[in-house]
N, C-alpha and C positions, 0 to 999 in steps of 0.2 A: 504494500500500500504506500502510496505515493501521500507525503504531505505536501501544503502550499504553505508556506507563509507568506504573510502579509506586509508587508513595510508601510508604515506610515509618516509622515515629516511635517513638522509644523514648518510654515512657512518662517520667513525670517532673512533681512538684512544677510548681505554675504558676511561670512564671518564673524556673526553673532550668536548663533545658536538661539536663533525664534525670536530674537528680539524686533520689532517691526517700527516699532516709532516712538516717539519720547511717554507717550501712555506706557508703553510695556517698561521703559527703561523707570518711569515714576513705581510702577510695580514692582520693580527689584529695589528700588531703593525701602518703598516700603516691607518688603520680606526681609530684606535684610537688617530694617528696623527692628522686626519683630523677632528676628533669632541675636540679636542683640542683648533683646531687652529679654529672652526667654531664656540665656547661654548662663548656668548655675557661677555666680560667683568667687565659689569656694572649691577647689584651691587653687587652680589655675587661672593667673590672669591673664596668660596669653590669649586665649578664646576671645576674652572681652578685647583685648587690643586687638587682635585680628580684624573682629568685626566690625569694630569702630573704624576702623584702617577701612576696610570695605565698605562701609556705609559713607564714610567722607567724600572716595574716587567714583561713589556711583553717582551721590550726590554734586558734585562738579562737572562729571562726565556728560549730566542733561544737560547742559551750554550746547553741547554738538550736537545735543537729540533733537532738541525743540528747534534749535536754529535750523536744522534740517527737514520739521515740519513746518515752518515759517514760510508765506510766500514773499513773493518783492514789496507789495502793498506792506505787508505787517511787519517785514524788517525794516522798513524807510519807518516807521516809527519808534524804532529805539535808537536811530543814532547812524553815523554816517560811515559806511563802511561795510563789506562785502564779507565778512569771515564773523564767524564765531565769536571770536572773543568783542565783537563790538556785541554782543549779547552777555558775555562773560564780564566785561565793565559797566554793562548797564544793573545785570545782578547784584553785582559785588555792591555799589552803589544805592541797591534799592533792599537788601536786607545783610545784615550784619553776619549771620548763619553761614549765608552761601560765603561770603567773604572769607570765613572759617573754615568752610569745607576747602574751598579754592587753595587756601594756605595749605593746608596737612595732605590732602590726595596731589598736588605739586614735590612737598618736601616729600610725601613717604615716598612719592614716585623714583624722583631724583634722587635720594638719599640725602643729598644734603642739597641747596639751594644757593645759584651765586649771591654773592651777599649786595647788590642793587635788586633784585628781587626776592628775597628774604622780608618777609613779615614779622616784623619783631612781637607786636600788639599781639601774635598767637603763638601762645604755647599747651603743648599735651603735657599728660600726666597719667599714670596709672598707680593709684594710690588701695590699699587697704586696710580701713582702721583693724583695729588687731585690739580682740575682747581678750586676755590671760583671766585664768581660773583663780579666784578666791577664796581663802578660806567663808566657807559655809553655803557654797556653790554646790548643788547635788552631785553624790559620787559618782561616778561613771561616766561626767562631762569632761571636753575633752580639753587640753591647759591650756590652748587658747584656739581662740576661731576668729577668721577675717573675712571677708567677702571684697574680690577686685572692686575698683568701678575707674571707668573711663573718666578723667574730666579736661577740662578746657579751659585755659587762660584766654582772654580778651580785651586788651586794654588794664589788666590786674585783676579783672571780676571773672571769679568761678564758676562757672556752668558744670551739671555734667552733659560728656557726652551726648547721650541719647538724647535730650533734651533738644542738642543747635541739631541732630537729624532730625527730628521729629517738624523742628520748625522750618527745617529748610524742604520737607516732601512738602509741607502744607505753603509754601511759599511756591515751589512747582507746581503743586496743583491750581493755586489760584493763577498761575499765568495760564494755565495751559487752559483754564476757564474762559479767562479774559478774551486769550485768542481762538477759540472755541475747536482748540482741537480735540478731536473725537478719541474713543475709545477704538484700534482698531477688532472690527466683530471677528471672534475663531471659532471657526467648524467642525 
């Protein structure tokens, strides 16, 4: 007996793996909010810097996605110029967030950042407060417990992480409102 199988393929951008337009690319950034904020603290904070690190590059990354769903009409109103980053300074400009993301998904990129483009105003951190056991602490607890968490310098004020992604999907989403680009429909 003879099987068939099937192959099936989402469609998608060359070289994306299904990715189709700044909709889908706002969707990875929210999924990868969501295994952020769901990724167990304790005891490895690599996990949390990873995906901070990923949520930052995905988040910056929409500059090329939306710019790429943008017609000529709707880029002659953010500013004068043909490429990308005249959407990339129009963001950076219009919320603090993506500014932040634009800083850390550049430096993680690069590793390190020539220093005329270097953001000083940002910096990361991956901090753990650290609970040590007491006496009169129940037996069997363990001498001390910490939980990672990602945060964010910005001009000297601490955010955490999650918090400048969270603000920066809902600042995509609202452009990508504004300019009414659609959800693309998958069959």
């Amino acid at each position: 007996m003879i099987r068939m199988t099937e192959i099936v393929e989402l469609a998608g951008e060359p070289q994306t793996f299904a990715l189709l337009n700044s909709r889908d690319m706002l969707r990875k950034l929210i999924w990868e909010i969501e295994e952020l904020r769901s990724t167990p603290a304790y005891p490895n904070g690599q996990r949390i810097a990873y995906r901070a690190f990923n949520s930052a590059i995905t988040a910056w990354s929409l500059v090329d996605w939306v710019w790429g769903d943008l017609d000529v009409a709707q880029r002659s109103t953010i500013g004068n110029g043909n490429c990308p980053s005249v959407l990339g300074k129009y963001c950076i400009g219009k919320s603090p967030d993506i500014e932040i993301c634009e800083s850390i998904a550049n430096s993680s990129k690069h590793r390190k950042r020539l220093s005329h483009l270097f953001n000083p105003s940002v910096r990361t951190k991956m901090v753990a407060p650290v609970r040590r056991f007491r006496v009169g602490d129940p037996v069997g607890q363990p001498l001390a417990t910490w939980a990672w968490e990602a945060t964010i310098l910005h001009h000297g004020k601490e955010y955490p992480a999650l918090d400048v992604f969270v603000r920066a999907s809902t600042f995509w989403n609202d452009l990508l409102n504004y300019y009414g680009i659609p959800p693309v429909p998958r069959g």
